[in-house]
VEXDREN-2710 file (C-alpha; in Angstrom, 1 decimal):
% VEXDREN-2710
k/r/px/py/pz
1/UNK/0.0/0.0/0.0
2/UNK/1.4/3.1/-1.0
3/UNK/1.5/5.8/1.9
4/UNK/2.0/9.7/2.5
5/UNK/2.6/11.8/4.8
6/UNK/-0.3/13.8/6.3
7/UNK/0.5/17.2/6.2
8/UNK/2.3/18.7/8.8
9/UNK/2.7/15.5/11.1
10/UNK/5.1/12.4/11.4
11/UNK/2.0/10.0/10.4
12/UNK/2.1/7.8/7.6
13/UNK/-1.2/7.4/6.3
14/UNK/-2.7/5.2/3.6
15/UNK/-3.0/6.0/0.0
16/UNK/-6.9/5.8/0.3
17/UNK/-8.8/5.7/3.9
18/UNK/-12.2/4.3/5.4
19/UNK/-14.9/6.3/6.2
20/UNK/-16.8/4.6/8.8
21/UNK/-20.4/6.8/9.1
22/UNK/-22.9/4.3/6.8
23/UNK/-21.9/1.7/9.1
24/UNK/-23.8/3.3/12.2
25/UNK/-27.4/5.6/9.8
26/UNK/-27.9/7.7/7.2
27/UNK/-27.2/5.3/4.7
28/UNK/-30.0/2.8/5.0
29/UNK/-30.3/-0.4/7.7
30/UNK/-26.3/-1.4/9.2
31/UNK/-25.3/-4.7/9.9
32/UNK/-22.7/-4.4/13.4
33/UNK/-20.6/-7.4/12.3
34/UNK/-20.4/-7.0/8.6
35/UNK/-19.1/-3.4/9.4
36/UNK/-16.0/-5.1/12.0
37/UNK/-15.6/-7.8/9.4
38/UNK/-15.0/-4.5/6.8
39/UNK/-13.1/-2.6/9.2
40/UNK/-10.8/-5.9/10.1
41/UNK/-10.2/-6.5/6.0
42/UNK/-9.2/-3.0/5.3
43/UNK/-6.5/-3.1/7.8
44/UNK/-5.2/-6.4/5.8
45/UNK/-5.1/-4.8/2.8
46/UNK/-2.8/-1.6/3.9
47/UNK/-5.8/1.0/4.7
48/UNK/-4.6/1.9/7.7
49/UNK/-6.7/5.6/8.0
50/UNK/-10.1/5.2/9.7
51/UNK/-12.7/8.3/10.1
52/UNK/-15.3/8.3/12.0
53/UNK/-17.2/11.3/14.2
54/UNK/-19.2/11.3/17.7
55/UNK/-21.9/12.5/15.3
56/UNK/-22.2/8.9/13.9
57/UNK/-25.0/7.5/15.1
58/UNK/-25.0/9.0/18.4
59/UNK/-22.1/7.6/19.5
60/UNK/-22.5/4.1/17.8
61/UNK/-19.7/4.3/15.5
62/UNK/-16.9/5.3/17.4
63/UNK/-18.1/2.6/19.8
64/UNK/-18.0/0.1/17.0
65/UNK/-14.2/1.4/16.1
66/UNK/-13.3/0.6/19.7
67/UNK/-14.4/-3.6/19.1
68/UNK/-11.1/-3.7/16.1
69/UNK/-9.3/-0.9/17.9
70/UNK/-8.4/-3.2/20.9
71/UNK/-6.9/-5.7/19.1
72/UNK/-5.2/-3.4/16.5
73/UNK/-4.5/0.1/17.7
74/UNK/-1.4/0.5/16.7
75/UNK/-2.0/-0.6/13.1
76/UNK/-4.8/2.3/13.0
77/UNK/-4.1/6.1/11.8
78/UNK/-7.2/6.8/14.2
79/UNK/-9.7/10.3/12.9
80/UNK/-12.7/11.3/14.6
81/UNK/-14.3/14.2/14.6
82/UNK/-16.7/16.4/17.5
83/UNK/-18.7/19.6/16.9
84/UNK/-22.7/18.6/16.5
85/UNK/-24.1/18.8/19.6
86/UNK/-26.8/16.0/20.1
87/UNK/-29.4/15.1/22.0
88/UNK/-29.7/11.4/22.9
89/UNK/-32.6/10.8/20.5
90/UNK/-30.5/12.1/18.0
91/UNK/-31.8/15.5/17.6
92/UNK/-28.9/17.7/16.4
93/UNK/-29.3/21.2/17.7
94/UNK/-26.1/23.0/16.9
95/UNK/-22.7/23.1/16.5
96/UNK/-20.6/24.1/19.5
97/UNK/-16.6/24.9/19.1
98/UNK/-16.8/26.2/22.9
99/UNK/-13.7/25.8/24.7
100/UNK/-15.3/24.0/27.7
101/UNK/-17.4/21.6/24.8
102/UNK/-14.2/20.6/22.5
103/UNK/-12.6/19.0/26.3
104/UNK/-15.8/17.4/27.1
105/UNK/-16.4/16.0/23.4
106/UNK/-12.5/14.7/23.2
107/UNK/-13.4/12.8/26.5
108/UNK/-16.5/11.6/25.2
109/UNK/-14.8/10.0/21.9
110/UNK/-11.8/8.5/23.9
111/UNK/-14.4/6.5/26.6
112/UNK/-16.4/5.3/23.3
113/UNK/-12.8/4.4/21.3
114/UNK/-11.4/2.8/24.3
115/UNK/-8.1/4.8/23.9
116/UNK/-5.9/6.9/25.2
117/UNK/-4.7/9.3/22.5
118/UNK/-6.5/10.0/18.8
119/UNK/-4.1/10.7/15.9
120/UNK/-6.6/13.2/14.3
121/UNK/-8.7/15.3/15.8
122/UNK/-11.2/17.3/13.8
123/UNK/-13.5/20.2/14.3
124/UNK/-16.8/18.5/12.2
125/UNK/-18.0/21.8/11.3
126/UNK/-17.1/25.2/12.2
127/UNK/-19.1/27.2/15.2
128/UNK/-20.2/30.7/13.8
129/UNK/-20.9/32.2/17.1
130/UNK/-17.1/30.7/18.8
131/UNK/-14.0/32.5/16.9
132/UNK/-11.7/29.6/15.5
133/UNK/-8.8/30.8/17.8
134/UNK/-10.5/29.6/21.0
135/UNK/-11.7/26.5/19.4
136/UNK/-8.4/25.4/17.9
137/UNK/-6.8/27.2/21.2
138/UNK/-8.4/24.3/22.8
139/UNK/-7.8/21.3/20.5
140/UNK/-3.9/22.2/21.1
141/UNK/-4.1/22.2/24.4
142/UNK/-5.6/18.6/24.0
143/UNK/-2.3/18.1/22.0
144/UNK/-0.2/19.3/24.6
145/UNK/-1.9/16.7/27.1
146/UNK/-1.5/14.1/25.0
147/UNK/-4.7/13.2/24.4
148/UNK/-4.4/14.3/20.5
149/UNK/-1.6/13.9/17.9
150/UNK/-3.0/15.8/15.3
151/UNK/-5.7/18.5/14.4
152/UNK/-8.1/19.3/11.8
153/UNK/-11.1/20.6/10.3
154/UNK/-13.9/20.0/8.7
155/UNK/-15.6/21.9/5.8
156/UNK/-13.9/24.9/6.5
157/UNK/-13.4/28.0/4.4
158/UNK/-9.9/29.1/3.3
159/UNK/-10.0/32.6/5.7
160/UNK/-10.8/30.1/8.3
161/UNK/-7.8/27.8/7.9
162/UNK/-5.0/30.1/7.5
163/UNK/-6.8/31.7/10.7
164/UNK/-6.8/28.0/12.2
165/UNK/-3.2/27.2/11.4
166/UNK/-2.4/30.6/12.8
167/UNK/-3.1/29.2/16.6
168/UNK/-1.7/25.5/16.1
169/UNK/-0.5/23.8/12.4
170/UNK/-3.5/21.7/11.1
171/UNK/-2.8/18.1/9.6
172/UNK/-5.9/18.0/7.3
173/UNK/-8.9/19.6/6.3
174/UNK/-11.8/17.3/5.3
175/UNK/-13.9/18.2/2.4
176/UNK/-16.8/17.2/0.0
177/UNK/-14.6/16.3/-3.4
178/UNK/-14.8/14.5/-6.2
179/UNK/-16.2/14.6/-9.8
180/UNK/-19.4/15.6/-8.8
181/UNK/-18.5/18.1/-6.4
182/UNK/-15.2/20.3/-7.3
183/UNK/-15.7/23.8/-5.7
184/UNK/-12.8/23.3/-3.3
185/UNK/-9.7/23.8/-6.2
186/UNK/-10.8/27.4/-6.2
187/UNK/-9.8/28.3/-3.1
188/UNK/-9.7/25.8/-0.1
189/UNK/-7.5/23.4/-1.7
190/UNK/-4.7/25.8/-2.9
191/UNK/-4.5/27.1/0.8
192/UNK/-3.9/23.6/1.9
193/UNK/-1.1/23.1/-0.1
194/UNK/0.2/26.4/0.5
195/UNK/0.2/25.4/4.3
196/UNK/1.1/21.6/3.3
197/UNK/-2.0/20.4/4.8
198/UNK/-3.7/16.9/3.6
199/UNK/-7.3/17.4/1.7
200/UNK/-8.8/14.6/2.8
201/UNK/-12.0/13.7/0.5
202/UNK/-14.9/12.2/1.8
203/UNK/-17.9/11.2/-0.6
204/UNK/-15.8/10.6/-3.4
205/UNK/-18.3/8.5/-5.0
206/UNK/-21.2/11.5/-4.7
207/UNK/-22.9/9.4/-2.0
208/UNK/-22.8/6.3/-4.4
209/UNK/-24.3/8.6/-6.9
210/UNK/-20.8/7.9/-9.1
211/UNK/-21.5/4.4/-8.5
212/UNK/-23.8/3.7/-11.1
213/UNK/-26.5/2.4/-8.9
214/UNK/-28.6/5.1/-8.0
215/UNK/-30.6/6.3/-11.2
216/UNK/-33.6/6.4/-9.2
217/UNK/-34.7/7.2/-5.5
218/UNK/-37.4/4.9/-5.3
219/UNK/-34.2/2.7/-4.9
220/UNK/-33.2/4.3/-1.5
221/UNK/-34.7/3.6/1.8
222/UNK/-37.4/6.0/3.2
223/UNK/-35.1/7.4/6.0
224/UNK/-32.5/7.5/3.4
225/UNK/-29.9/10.6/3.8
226/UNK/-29.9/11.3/0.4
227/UNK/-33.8/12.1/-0.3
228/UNK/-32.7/15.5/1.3
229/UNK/-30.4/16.2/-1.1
230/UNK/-31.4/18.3/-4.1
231/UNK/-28.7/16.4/-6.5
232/UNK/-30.8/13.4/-5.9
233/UNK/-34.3/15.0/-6.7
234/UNK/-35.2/13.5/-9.8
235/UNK/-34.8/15.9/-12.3
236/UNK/-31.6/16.6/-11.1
237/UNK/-30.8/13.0/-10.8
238/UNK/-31.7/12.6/-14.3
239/UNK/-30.2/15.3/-15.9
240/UNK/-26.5/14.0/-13.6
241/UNK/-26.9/10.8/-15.3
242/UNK/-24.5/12.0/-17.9
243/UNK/-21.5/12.0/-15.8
244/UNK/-22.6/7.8/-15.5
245/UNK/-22.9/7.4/-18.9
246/UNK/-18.7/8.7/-19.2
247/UNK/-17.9/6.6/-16.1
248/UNK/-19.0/3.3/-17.7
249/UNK/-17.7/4.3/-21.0
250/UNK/-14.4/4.4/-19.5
251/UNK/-14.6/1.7/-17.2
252/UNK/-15.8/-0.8/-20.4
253/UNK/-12.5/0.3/-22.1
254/UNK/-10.2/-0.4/-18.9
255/UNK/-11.8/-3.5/-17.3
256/UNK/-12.9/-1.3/-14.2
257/UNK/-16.0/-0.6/-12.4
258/UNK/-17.7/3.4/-12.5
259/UNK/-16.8/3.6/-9.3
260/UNK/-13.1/2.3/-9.7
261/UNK/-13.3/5.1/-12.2
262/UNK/-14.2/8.1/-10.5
263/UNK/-11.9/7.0/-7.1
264/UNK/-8.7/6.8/-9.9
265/UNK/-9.7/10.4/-11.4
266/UNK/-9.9/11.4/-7.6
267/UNK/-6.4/9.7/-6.8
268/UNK/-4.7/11.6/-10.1
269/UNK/-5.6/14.8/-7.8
270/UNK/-1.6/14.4/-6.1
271/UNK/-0.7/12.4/-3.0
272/UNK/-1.7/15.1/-0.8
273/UNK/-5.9/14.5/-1.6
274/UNK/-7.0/11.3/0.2
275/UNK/-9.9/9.5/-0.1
276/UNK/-12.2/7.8/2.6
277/UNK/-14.4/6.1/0.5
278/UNK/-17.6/5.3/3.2
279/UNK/-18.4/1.3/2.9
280/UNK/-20.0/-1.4/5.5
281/UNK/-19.5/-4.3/2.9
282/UNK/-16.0/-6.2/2.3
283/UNK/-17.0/-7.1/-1.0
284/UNK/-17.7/-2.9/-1.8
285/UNK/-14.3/-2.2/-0.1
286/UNK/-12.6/-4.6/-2.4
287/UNK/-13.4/-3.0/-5.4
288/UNK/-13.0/0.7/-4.1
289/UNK/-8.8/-0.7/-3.1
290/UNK/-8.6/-1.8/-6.7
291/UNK/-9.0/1.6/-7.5
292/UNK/-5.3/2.5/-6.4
293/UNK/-4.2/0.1/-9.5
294/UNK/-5.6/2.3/-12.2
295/UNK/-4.0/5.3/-14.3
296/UNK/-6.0/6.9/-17.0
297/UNK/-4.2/8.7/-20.2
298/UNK/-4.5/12.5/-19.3
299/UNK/-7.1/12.8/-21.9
300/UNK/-9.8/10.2/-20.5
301/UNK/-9.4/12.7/-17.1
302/UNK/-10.2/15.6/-19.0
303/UNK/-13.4/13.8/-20.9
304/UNK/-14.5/12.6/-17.3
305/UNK/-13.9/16.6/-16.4
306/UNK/-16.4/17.8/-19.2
307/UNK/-18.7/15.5/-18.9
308/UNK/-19.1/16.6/-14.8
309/UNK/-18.9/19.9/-15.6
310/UNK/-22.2/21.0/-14.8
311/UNK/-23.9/19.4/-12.1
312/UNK/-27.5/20.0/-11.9
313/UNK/-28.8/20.6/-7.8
314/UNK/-26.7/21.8/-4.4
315/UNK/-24.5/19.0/-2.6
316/UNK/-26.4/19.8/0.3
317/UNK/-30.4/21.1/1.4
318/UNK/-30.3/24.5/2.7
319/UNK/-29.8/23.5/6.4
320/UNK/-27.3/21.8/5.9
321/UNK/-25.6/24.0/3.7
322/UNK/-25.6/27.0/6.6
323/UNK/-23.3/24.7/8.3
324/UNK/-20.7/24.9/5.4
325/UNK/-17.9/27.6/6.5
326/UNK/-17.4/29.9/3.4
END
């Protein structure tokens, strides 16, 4: 498994990474031992960079990292990430970057892991009432106590991060990119590698949009995630199906998969943009690793890049795009 460094930090992480949310909601019904099974195969195979979030089903996911994490800590490049705040019938009603709420939160996550230090700790989404300096003023002095390696953030604007890295140097920021969703090369991806910090992708398969499988909602599950998303409404859905039609054509000529596709255009992006393809199935995680194998001529990227130039709908609904930090 090819490695790289993430950005300013001594941690070596894998080439591609696991994002570990559909295994606890959102994504349809979750299946507890499939998702260890996953989690347990992805660390044979070299993907040693897990994500996961005390926003993931309350609490569930970051206990369900702690069931492979005691036998295989130190295998693990361990991110999680605090911020929402919760209620415990899973309510969110905020986002809190409160001094007082970023020590309770890191003590929180560390009970539910069943460890004593996380390797990266991210803000999940910036607080617009809490400036950034007291925020990230207390993730380093979580740093300083040992309890975290590494910090970073989460959907944040590029005014933010420089502002961020100002206090204490951030490792990553985690972002929304891939085909379908490009926005951050304008301005929050140059920053990063002006400040040598890792992009770290999540949804690099639009929500499996880039999949091939979803051509239709009536496919998803009524408490589906995605029904909220005006990319999936179906006239948008339809007119998006044109970025499919170029992913198969390509993957017919190369032997691949759509998805295997759209992960190696995402992987041509430098070694300093990592993926965390989201999976609760082995068999899924197999074929986004294969992935990693496959180099397109320059010219199939840019055909990929026309045909995803114009993508009917927002990535998010209007709530949740007032959490984005522009």
């Amino acid at each position: 498994m090819k490695k790289s460094r993430l950005g300013n930090s001594d941690l070596l992480i894998s080439a591609m990474g696991l994002g570990c949310m559909n295994m606890s909601e959102y994504y349809g019904p979750t299946d507890d031992a499939e998702s260890v099974a996953t989690i347990h195969r992805a660390l044979e195979l070299g993907i040693n960079f897990l994500d996961s979030s005390d926003l993931y089903g309350n609490g569930h996911n970051e206990r369900l990292l702690s069931l492979v994490l005691a036998e295989r800590r130190q295998q693990v490049v361990l991110a999680t990430k605090f911020g929402f705040v919760r209620m415990t019938d899973g309510t969110v009603t905020g986002v809190s970057g409160k001094r007082e709420y970023v020590f309770h939160a890191c003590e929180a996550s560390l009970r539910r892991l069943g460890v004593d230090w996380i390797d990266l700790y991210y803000q999940h989404r910036v607080d617009p009432s809490t400036p950034i300096e007291e925020t990230v003023g207390a993730m380093a002095d979580l740093v300083s106590q040992g309890k975290v390696r590494f910090l970073g953030l989460s959907e944040a604007g590029a005014a933010t991060i420089r502002r961020a890295h100002a206090v204490h140097p951030i490792s990553a920021v985690q972002t929304e990119y891939s085909l379908w969703e490009r926005g951050i090369e304008r301005e929050i991806l140059p920053v990063c590698r002006e400040l040598g910090i890792t992009l770290v992708a999540y949804s690099p398969l639009g929500r499996a949009f880039l999949t091939g499988a979803i051509r239709d909602v009536a496919v998803l599950s009524a408490d589906d995630f995605r029904r909220t998303i005006p990319r999936f409404e179906p006239e948008n859905l339809a007119n998006n199906l044109r970025i499919i039609h170029a992913l198969e054509s390509c993957a017919r000529r190369h032997g691949a998969t759509p998805s295997q596709i759209a992960l190696a255009w995402l992987l041509s992006r430098g070694d300093d943009v990592v993926p965390i393809p989201g999976t609760r199935r082995r068999a899924h995680l197999v074929e986004n690793f294969k992935a990693l194998g496959i180099t397109l001529p320059a010219e199939e990227y840019s055909q990929l890049e026309e045909a995803a130039a114009s993508v009917a709908g927002e990535r998010y609904s209007l709530s949740g795009l007032k959490r984005v930090n522009i």
